[in-house]
C-alpha positions in Angstrom: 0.0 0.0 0.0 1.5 3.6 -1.1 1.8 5.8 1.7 -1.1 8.5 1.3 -3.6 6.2 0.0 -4.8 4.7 3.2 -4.1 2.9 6.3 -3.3 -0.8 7.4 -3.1 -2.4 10.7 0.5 -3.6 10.3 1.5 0.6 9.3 -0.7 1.4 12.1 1.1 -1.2 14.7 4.6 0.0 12.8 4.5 3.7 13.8 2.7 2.7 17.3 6.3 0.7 18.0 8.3 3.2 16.5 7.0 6.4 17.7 6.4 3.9 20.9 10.4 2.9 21.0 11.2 6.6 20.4 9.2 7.5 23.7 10.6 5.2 25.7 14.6 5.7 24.8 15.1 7.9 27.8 14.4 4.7 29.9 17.5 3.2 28.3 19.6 6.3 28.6 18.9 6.6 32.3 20.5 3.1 32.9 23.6 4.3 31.1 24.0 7.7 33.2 27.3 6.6 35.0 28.7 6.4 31.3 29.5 10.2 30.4 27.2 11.4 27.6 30.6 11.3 25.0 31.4 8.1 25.1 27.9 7.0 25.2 27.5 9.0 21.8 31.0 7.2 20.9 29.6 4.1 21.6 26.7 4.5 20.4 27.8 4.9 16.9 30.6 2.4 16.8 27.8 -0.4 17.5 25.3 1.3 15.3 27.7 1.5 12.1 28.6 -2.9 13.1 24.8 -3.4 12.9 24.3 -1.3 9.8 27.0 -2.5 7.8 25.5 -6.6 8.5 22.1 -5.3 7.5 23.5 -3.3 4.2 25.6 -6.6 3.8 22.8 -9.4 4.4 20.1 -6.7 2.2 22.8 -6.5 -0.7 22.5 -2.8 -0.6 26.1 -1.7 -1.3 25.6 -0.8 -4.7 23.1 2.2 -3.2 25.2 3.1 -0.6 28.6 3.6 -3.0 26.5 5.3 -5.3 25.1 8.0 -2.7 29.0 8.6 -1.7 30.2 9.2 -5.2 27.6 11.8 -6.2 28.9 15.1 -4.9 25.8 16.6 -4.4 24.3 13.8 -2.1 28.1 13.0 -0.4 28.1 17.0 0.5 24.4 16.8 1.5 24.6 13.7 3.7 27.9 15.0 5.3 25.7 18.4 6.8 23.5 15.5 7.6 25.8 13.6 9.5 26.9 16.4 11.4 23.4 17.2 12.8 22.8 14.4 13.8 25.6 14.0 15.8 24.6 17.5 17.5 21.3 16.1 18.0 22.1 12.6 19.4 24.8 14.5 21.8 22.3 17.2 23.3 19.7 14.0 23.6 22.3 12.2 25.6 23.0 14.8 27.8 19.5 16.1 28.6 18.8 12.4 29.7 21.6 11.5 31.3 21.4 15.1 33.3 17.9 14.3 34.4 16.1 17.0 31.8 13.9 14.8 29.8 11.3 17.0 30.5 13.5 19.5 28.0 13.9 16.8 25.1 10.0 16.0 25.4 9.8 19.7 24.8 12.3 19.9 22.1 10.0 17.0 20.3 7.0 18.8 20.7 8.3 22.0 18.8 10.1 20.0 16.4 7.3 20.1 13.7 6.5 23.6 14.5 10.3 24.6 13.7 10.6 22.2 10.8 7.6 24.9 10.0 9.3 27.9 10.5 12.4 26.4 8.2 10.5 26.2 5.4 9.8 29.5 5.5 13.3 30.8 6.1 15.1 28.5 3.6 12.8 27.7 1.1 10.5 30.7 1.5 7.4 28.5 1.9 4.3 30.8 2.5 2.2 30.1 5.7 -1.3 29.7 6.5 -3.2 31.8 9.1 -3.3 28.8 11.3 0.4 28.2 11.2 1.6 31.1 12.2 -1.1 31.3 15.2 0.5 28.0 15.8 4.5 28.8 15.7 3.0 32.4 17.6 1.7 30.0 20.7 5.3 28.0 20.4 7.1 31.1 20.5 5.3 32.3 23.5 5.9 28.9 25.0 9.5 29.5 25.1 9.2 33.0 26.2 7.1 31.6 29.3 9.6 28.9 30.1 12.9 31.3 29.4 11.3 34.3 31.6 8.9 32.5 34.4 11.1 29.3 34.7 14.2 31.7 34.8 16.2 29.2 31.9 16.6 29.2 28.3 14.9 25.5 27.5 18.8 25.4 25.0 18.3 21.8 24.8 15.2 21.9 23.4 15.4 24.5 21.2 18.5 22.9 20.1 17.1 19.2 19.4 13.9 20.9 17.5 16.6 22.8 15.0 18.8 20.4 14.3 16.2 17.9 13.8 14.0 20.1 11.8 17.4 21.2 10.0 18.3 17.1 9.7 14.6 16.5 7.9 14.8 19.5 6.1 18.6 17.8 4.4 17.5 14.7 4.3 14.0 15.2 2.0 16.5 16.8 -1.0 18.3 13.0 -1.0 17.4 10.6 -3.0 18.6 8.0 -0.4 16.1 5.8 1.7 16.5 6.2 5.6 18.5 3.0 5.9 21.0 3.6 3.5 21.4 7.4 4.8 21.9 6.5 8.3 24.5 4.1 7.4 26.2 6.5 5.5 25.7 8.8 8.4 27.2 6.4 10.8 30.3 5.8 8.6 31.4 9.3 8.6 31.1 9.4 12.2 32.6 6.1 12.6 36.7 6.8 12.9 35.6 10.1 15.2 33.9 7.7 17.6 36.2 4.7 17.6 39.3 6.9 17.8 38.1 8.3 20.7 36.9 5.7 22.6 40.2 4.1 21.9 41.8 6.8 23.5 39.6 6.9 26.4 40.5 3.3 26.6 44.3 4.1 26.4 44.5 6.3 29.0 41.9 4.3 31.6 38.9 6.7 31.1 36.6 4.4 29.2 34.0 3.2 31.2 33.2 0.3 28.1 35.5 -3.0 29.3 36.3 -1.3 32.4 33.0 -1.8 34.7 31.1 -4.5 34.2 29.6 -7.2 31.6 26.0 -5.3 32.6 27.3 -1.5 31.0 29.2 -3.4 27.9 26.0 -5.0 27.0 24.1 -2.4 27.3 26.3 0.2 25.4 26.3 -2.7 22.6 22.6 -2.5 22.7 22.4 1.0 21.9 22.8 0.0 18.3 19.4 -2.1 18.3 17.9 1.0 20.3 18.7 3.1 17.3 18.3 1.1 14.2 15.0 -1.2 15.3 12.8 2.5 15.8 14.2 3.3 13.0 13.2 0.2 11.0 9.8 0.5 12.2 9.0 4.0 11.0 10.3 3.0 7.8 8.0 0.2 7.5 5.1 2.9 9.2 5.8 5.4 6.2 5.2 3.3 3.4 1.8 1.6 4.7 0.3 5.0 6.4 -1.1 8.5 5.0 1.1 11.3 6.3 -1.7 12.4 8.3 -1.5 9.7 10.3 2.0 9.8 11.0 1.7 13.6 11.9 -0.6 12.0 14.7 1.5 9.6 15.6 4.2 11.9 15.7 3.3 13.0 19.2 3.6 9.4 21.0 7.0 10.3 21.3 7.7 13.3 22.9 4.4 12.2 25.5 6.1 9.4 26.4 8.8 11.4 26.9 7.1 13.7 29.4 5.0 11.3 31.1 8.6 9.3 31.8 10.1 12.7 33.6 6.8 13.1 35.8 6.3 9.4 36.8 9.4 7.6 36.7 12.2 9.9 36.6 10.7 12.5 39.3 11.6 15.9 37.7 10.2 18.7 39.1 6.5 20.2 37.2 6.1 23.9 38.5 3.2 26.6 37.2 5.6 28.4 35.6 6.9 24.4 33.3 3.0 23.7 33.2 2.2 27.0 31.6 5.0 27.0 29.0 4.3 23.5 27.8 0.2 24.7 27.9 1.3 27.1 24.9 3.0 24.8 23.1 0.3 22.2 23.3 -2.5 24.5 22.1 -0.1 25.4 19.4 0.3 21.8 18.3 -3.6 21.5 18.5 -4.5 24.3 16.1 -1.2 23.6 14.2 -2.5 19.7 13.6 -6.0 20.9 12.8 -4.9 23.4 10.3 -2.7 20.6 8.9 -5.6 17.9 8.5 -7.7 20.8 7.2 -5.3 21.3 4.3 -5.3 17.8 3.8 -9.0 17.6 3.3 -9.3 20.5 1.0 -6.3 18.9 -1.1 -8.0 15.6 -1.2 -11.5 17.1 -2.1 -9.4 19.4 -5.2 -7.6 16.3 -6.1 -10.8 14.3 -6.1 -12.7 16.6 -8.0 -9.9 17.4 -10.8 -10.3 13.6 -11.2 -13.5 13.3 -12.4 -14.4 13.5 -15.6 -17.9 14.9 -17.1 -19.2 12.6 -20.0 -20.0 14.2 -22.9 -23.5 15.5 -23.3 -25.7 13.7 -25.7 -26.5 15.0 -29.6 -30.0 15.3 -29.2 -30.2 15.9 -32.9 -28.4 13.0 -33.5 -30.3 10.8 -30.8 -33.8 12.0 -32.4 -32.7 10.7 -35.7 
């Protein structure tokens, strides 16, 4: 089933475990918060890059991969790519690990709305009234948290660019999600293994160092990134992008409900009222969105259909 032409239950039960997975990541990262957020990064992409390269290798996708790298265009592209990513897996880390979840729920919340306000700096989109009283409420959601909370929400602000900066990239390659993040993962590769080898040679690595429990788990950190990853891939080709605009939101809810219940963070007025803005700006932002989508679908529907031709009634009377 092409995506945009309807739902199924497997797409459905897809995005449910990848937007699901994505929610629950912060669970993972919390178990790892003895292991400084670098080497976890490090770590994280040395294991991802082993598990890529098997799939690319059992999928006998190399051919697609070594042609991305030697088009210029798409090498240059992907390399911008890779670097935001980085950023963006980094400031995750570390919002986690420093008990701030609560700030990378945010910064998943906003992300659409930024991705928003991109389009209209870099490719001079043009919006809709109800976007911009949508990225309007967002802004003042920040202003609420920056001034009442008395903190710039940085790490959200700085996922919800560089992701929104990441999508933006990655929509002008004609690379499918697997083959770009292994690609991705390549370039960072000799970064992260060079340092944590030197971590390891001077006795700071905390990978072969602690115990069989951390090494497993830093190994895991490959499955945690590529399975999500797999399943929203799956998600995108059997579900209408409406739907995965809904969908979209499982994540960074997760998120949040995991800083309240689980990982005790603190939920003042002053948090609740900033995150109130940026809700009611994802509500009217998400009904103006399906709106769109209706009046698209009833255009589209409508330039389809063809009036038959009108009888002869001179030649019917004969």
């Amino acid at each position: 089933m092409k995506a945009g032409t309807g739902d199924s239950k497997a797409g459905l039960a897809y995005g449910i475990a990848a937007y699901g997975l994505w929610g629950a990541v912060p669970v993972y990262f919390k178990t790892l918060q003895h292991v400084p957020a670098a080497e976890l990064l490090a770590q994280r992409i040395v294991w991802s890059t082993v598990l890529l390269i098997g799939i690319v290798t059992l999928r006998q996708s190399w051919s697609n991969l070594i042609h991305c790298l030697r088009t210029p265009r798409t090498r240059t592209t992907l390399l911008f790519t890779t670097l935001l990513i980085a950023v963006n897996w980094f400031v995750y880390i570390y919002g986690v690990t420093t008990q701030r979840v609560m700030q990378t729920s945010l910064g998943y919340f906003i992300a659409p709305l930024a991705s928003t306000a991109l389009g209209v700096l870099v490719l001079k989109e043009k919006l809709r009234p109800g976007q911009i009283v949508a990225l309007s409420l967002a802004v003042l959601g920040v202003v609420v948290l920056t001034v009442l909370a008395g903190e710039l929400p940085w790490i959200a602000l700085t996922l919800a660019v560089s992701f929104g900066l990441y999508g933006l990239l990655r929509k002008t390659v004609a690379a499918d999600s697997l083959t770009g993040l292994t690609i991705e993962s390549i370039m960072l590769f000799p970064i992260a293994l060079g340092y944590a080898v030197w971590l390891m040679w001077f006795g700071q690595a905390k990978f072969a160092h602690l115990n069989r429990q951390t090494d497993l788990l830093l190994i895991a950190g490959s499955v945690v990134t590529v399975v999500p990853l797999f399943c929203f891939a799956q998600a995108a080709r059997r579900l209408r992008l409406t739907t995965m605009g809904f969908l979209q939101y499982l994540s960074p809810t997760g998120q949040f409900l995991l800083a309240i219940w689980l990982f005790d963070e603190t939920v003042n007025v002053h948090k609740l009222a900033g995150f109130a803005f940026v809700w009611a700006a994802l509500a009217v932002y998400t009904i103006d969105a399906l709106m769109a989508w209706r009046r698209n679908r009833r255009l589209t529907i409508a330039q389809t259909v063809v009036p038959e031709p009108a009888v002869d009634q001179t030649m019917a009377s004969g």
